[in-house]
Every structure is written in C-alpha cells, then in structure tokens.
N, C-alpha and C positions, 0 to 999 in steps of 0.2 A: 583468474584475476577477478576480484570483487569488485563490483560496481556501486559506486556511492554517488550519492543525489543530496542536493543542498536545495532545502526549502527556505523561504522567509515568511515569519508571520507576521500578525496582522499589526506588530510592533516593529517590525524591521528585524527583528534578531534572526540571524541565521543558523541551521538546527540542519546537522550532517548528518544521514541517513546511508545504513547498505539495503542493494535492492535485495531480497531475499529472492524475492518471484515474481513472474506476471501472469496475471489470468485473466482469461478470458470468459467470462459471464455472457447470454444471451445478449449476444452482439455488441458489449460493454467491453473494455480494458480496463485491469486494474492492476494497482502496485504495492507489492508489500515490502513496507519495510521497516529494516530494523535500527532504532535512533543508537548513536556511536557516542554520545554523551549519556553518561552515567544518572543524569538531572531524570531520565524516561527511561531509567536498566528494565530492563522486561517487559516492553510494552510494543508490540507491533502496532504500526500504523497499515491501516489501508485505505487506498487514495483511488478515485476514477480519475480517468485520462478524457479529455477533454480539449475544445476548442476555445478560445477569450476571444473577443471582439473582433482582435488586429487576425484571428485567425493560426495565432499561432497555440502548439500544444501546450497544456497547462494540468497541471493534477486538482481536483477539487476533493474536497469533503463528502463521506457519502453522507446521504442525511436521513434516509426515509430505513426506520428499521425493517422492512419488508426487501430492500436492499443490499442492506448489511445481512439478514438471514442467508437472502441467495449468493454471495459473495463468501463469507463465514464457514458455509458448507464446502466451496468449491476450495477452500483453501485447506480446510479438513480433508479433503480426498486428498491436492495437491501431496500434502506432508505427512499422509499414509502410505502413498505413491515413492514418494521422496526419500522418506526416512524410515519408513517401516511402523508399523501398528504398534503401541504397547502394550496391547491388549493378549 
C-alpha cells in the first residue's frame, strides 16, 4: 500500500504527494516524495520533519545547501540499496 501525504502551500493550494522514503540523516528525519500531480512530473521533494510552536509534527523546507548535500547522498545510497546501481 502506498502512502500519500497532502501538503498546503503558502497559497492554500493543496499539493498530493507519495511518500517514496524516509531517512534518517545525523539525528535528522526526512521525507521523500513524489508530487501525484502532473503540474511537478519528475521532480522529488525532500522535506525535514520537525516540531511548529503548538508542538505538533510538521515537514519544513531544507534550506541550507550543506544540508541538502548530506541528505542528497543519503538518498543516493537509499535508491542504490533499493533499486539497484545503473551503473
């Protein structure tokens, strides 16, 4: 069964997502996924997992490219792991 996650952006629009994976980064959670609307065909998101104010779980944006590097690789191994090299 595939798992789908509905995000809202910073318009309201809601934007249906499957989760591909989650990884775990130096003590970091993160989620990859893939958008189900044709508007983002080919383009993975990935999101850290996070606390908001009230305390509850929330996905954020990564922002710092030093970040995305460490996260980028982990996801390279994940889907060498996963799906095999084509190399």
């Amino acid at each position: 069964m595939t798992e789908t996650i509905t995000l809202i952006d910073d318009t309201g629009k809601e934007h249906e997502f499957e989760v591909e994976a989650f990884l775990d980064v130096e003590e970091e959670r993160y989620a990859v996924l893939i958008p189900l609307s044709e508007e983002y065909e080919n383009e993975a998101v990935i999101m850290r997992f996070g606390e908001d104010e009230n305390g509850e779980e929330v996905l954020f944006d990564i922002e710092s490219d030093e970040e995305w590097e460490r996260v980028a690789d982990a996801y390279d191994a994940f889907a060498d792991e996963e799906y095999g090299s084509e190399e």
